[in-house]
C-alpha positions in Angstrom: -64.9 -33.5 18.5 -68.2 -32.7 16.4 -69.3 -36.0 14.2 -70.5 -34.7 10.4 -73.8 -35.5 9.6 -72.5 -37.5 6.5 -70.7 -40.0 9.2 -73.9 -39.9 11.3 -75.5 -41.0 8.4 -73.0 -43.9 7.9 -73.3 -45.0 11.3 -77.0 -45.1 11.1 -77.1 -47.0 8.0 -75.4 -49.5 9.9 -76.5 -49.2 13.1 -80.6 -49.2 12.4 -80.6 -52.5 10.9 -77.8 -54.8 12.7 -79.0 -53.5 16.3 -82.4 -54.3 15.4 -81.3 -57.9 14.9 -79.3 -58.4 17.9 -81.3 -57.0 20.0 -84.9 -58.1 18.9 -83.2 -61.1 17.7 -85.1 -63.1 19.9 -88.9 -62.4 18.8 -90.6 -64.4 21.3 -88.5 -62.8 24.1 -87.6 -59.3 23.6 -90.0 -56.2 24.1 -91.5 -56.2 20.6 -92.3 -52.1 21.6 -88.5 -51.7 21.8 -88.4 -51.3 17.7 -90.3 -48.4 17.8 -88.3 -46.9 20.3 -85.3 -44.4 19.9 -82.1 -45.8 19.1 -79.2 -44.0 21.0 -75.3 -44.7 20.0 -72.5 -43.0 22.8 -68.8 -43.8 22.6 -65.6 -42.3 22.9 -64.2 -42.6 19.1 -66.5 -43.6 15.7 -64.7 -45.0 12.4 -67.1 -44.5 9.3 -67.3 -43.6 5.5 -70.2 -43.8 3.6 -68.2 -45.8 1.3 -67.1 -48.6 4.2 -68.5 -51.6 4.6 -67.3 -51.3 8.2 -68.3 -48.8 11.1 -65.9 -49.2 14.1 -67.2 -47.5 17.7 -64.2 -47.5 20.4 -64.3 -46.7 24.3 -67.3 -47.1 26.4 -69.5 -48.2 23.7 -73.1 -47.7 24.9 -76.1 -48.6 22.6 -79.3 -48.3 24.0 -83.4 -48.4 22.5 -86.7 -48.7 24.5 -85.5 -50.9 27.4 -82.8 -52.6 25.2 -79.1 -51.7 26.6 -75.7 -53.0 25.0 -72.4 -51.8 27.2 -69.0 -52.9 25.5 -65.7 -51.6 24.7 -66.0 -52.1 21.0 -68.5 -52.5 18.3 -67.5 -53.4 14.9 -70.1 -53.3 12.1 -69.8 -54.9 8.6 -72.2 -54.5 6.0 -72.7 -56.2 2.8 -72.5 -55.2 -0.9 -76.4 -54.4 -0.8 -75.7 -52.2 2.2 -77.1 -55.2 4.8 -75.7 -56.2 7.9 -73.5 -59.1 7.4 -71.5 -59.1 11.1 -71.6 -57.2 14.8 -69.2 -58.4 16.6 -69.0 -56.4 20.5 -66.0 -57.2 22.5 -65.4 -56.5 25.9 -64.7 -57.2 29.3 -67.1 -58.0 29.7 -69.8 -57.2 26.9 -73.2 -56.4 28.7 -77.3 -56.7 26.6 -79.8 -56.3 29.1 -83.4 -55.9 27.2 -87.1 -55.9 29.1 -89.3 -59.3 27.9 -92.8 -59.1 26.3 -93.6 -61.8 29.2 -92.5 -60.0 32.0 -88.9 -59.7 33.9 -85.5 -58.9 32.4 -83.1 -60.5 30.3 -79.2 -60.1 31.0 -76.8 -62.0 29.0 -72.9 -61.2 29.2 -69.8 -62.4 27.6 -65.8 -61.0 26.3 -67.2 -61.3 23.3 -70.8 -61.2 20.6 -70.6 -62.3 17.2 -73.9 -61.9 15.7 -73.6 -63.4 12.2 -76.3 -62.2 10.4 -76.2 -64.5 7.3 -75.3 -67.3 9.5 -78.5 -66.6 11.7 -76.5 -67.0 15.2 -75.4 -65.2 18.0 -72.3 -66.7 19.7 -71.3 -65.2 23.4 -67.5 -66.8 24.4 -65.7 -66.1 27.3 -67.5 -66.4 30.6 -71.0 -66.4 28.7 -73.7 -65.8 30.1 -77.9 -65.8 30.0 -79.9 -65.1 32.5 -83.6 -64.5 32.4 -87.1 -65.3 35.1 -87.0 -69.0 33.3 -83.7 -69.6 34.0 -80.1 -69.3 33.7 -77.5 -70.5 31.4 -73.6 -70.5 31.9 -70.6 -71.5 30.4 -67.2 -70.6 28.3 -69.1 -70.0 24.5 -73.2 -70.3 24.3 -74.9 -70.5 20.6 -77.9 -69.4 19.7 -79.4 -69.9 16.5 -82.2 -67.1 15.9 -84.3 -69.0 14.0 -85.0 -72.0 15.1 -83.8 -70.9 18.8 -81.8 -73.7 19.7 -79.1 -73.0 22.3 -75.5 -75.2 22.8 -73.7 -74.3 25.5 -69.6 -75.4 26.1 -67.6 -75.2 28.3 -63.7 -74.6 28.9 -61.3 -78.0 29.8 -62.0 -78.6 33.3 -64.8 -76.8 33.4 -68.7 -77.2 33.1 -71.8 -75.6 31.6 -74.4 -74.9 34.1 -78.0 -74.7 33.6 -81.2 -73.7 36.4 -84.3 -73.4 35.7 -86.7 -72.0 37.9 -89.9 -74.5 38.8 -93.6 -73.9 36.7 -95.7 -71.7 39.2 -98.3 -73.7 40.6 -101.8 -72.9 39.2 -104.0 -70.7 41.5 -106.7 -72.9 43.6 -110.1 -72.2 42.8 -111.9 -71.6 46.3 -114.6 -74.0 47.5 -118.2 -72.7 48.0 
């Protein structure tokens, strides 16, 4: 089924902007080259009007941009009156963001569920959340992360626990003796 290019143009009004801010959400993390990159949108069934507030992609939803990639079954979109992002919520089982850092290594962070709540300024993975990255990992049932002061909270599910590792400071390099 061929997409207009007036829904492709609703799509990326959304799109741009809210994927921007989930996935360079995390400045001091994410490949600051990935924003120049291009941004490529693939699922099975889009849901647009230029004169929604709301963008809806269905069935192997695939967003990917430099190094960034986002796997889930759904996205939803919502925008505000002045045409900013207001939500993106990505639901899946489970919902997948794997994204190069500007340090070096990878970060992977999974979930059921991402509600990035723009105005709110947090990101909230539930259901067997999880991020994982060369400094550490984080686990449990729902993890918050607030993208501006970058404060995580981390629950976990009756009976169950949140689980934390963090991988040991390299030792500095000795200086060889004369």
């Amino acid at each position: 089924m061929a997409v207009s290019n007036r829904a492709c143009a609703a799509v990326a009004s959304f799109l741009l902007p809210a994927l921007f801010m989930l996935g360079l959400a995390q400045p001091a993390f994410a490949l600051k080259s990935d924003r120049q990159q291009l941004l490529n949108v693939d699922a099975d069934k889009l849901d647009a009007g230029l004169d929604d507030n709301r963008a809806v992609l269905e069935g192997n939803v695939r967003i990917t941009q430099g190094t960034l990639v986002i796997e889930a079954a759904e996205a939803t979109l919502t925008q505000g009156e002045q045409q900013e992002t207001r939500r993106v919520l990505l639901t899946g089982t489970p919902v997948t963001l794997e994204q190069d850092l500007d340090e070096g290594g990878r970060l992977k962070a999974r979930a059921n569920r991402v509600d990035y709540d723009v105005a709110g300024e947090t990101i909230v993975l539930t259901g067997a959340a999880s991020v994982s990255q060369p400094r550490g990992d984080l686990s449990g049932e729902t993890i918050v992360y607030n993208t501006v002061t970058g404060k995580l909270n981390a629950t976990s599910s009756p009976g169950g626990r949140v689980h934390l590792q963090v991988q040991p400071k390299a030792a500095p390099a000795a200086t060889p003796t004369p």
